[in-house]
N, C-alpha and C positions, 0 to 999 in steps of 0.2 A: 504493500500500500504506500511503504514510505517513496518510492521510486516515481511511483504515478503520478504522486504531488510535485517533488521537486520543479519537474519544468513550469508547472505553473505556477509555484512560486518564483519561478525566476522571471519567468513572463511580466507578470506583476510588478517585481520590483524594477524591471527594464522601462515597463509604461511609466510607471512613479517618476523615473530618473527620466525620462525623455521629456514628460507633461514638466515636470520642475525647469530642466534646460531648456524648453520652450517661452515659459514664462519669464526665467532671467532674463530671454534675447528679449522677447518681447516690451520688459520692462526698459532694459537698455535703449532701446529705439523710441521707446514713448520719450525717455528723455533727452535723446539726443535730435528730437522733432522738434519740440519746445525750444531748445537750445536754438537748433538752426535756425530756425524763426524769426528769433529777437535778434541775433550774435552774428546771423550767416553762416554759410556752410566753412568758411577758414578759420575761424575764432576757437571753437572749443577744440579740446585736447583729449586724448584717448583717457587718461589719468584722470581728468577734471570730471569728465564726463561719467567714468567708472564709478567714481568717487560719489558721484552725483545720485548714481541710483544705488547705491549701499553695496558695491561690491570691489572687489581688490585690481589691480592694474592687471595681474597675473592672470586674470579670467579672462580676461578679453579675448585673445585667440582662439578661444572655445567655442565660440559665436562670431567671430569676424574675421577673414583674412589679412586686413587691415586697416588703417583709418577710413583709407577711400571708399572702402567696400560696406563703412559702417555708415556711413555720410550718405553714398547712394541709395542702402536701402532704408534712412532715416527719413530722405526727401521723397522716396515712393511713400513712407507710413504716413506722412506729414498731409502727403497730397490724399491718400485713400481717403483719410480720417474725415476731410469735410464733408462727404457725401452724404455719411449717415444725417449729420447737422444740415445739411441743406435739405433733405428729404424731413425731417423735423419740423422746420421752420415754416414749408408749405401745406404740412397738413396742419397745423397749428391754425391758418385763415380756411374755414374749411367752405366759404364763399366766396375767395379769391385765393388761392393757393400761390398764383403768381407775384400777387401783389405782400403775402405772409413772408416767402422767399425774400422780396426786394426789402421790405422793411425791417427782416432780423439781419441782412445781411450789409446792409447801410447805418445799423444801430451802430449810436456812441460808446455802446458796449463792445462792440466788435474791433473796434478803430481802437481800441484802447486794452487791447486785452490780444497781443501782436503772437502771443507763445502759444494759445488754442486759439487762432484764429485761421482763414483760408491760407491754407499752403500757397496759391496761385500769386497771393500779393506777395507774400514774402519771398518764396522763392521766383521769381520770375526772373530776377538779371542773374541768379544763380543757373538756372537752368540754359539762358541764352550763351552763360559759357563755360557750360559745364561741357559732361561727355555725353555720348549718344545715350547710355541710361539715364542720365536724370533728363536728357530734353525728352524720350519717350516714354517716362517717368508724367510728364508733364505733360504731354501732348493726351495723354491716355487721360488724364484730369481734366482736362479743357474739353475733349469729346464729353466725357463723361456728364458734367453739366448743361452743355449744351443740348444734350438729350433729356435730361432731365428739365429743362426750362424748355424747352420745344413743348417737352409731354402736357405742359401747364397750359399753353396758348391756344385756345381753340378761335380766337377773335381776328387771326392774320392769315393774311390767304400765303405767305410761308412763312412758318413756325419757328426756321432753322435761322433763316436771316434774322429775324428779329432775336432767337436766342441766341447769336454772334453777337447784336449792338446791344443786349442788354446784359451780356457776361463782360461784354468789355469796360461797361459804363462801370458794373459793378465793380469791378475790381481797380479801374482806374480811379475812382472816386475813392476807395478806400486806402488804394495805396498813396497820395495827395493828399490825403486828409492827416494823414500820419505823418507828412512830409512837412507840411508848413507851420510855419510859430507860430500866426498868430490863430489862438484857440476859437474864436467866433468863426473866423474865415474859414476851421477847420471844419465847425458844424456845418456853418453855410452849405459848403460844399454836398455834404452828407444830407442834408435836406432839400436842396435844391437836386440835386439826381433824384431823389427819390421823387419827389414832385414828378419831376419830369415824368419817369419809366412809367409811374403808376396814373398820372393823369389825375392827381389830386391834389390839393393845394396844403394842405396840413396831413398830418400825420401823427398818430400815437406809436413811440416807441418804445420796440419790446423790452424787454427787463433780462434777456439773456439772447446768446448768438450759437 
C-alpha cells in the first residue's frame, strides 16, 4: 500500500512547489509593473525590485533569464492588467457603457494614480523603442481595446474608426494631463475630452479607475 501512495504524494508536493513558484513570479511582475509605470522601464534594479516584493537577489534566476526578460514580461502584465479594468468601468454605466468607459478612464483618479493605471500611457515611448516584444506587447493592447470600445458603439456606421479616435483621445488626454504643472489646466484637459467623446457638457466623476 505504502508504494501506491508515494507517487502521489510526490505528485502533490511537485503541484504545491510549482503553484508556490508561480505565485512568487507572478508577484514579482505585479511589482515590477507598478515600478515601470511610474520609474520607466530603465530605472528599477533587479535587487530593488527583488527587495521590493519580499524576496532575496539570489531568486531571481528562478523566474527570469535576466533583467530584460523581466522588464518585457512586466510590460506585457502591465499592458494585460487594464482590460479587466476597462471591461469594469463599462459595465459599471449599464445605459451607456461607452460613455462609463470614457468617464472612469479620464477620472482624476486615474491621472493621478500613474503605478495601477493604463499600461498604454505609461509605456508608450517605452514600447516605441523598445524591442519587437514589448512593441507586440503593445500592439496586442491597443487591438485589444479597440475591440472592446468598437463592441460599445452601436451609434457609428464604423465602430473601429471611431474606436481608433477615441482610444487615442483617451490616452493622449491622460498622458498630458500628467505632463503639465499647472493643476487646473490639468483637469481642464481631463474634462474637456470627456465632454467632447461623450457629447455632454458636465460630468460626475467616478470614485475609482
Amino acid at each position: 500500500m505504502s508504494t501506491l501512495r508515494r507517487p502521489t504524494k510526490g505528485r502533490v508536493i511537485m503541484g504545491h512547489s510549482q503553484a508556490e513558484k508561480a505565485a512568487t513570479r507572478e508577484r514579482v511582475l505585479r511589482v515590477a509593473s507598478r515600478r515601470i509605470r511610474t520609474d520607466g522601464v530603465n530605472r528599477p534594479g533587479v535587487a530593488e525590485l527583488m527587495q521590493e516584493a519580499g524576496l532575496t537577489h539570489g531568486g531571481f534566476y528562478k523566474h527570469f533569464s535576466s533583467r530584460d526578460d523581466l522588464i518585457t514580461q512586466a510590460a506585457a502584465f502591465a499592458l494585460a492588467e487594464g482590460t479587466a479594468k476597462m471591461e469594469r468601468s463599462a459595465r459599471k454605466n449599464t445605459e451607456d457603457p461607452r460613455a462609463g468607459l470614457i468617464d472612469a478612464y479620464l477620472a482624476k483618479q486615474h491621472r493621478d494614480g500613474p503605478a495601477t493605471g493604463c499600461a498604454l500611457v505609461a509605456l508608450g515611448a517605452a514600447a516605441g523603442r523598445g524591442d519587437q516584444q514589448i512593441k507586440q506587447a503593445y500592439e496586442n493592447q491597443v487591438r485589444t481595446y479597440l475591440d472592446l470600445i468598437a463592441g460599445l458603439d452601436d451609434d457609428t456606421e464604423d465602430p473601429r474608426a471611431e474606436a481608433m479616435l477615441t482610444l487615442s483621445a483617451l490616452v493622449g488626454a491622460v498622458l498630458m494631463s500628467r505632463a503639465v504643472a499647472d493643476k487646473g489646466f490639468s483637469d481642464d484637459l481631463l474634462e474637456t475630452v470627456t465632454e467632447q467623446l461623450t457629447g455632454r457638457t458636465s460630468r460626475e466623476v467616478p470614485t475609482d479607475t
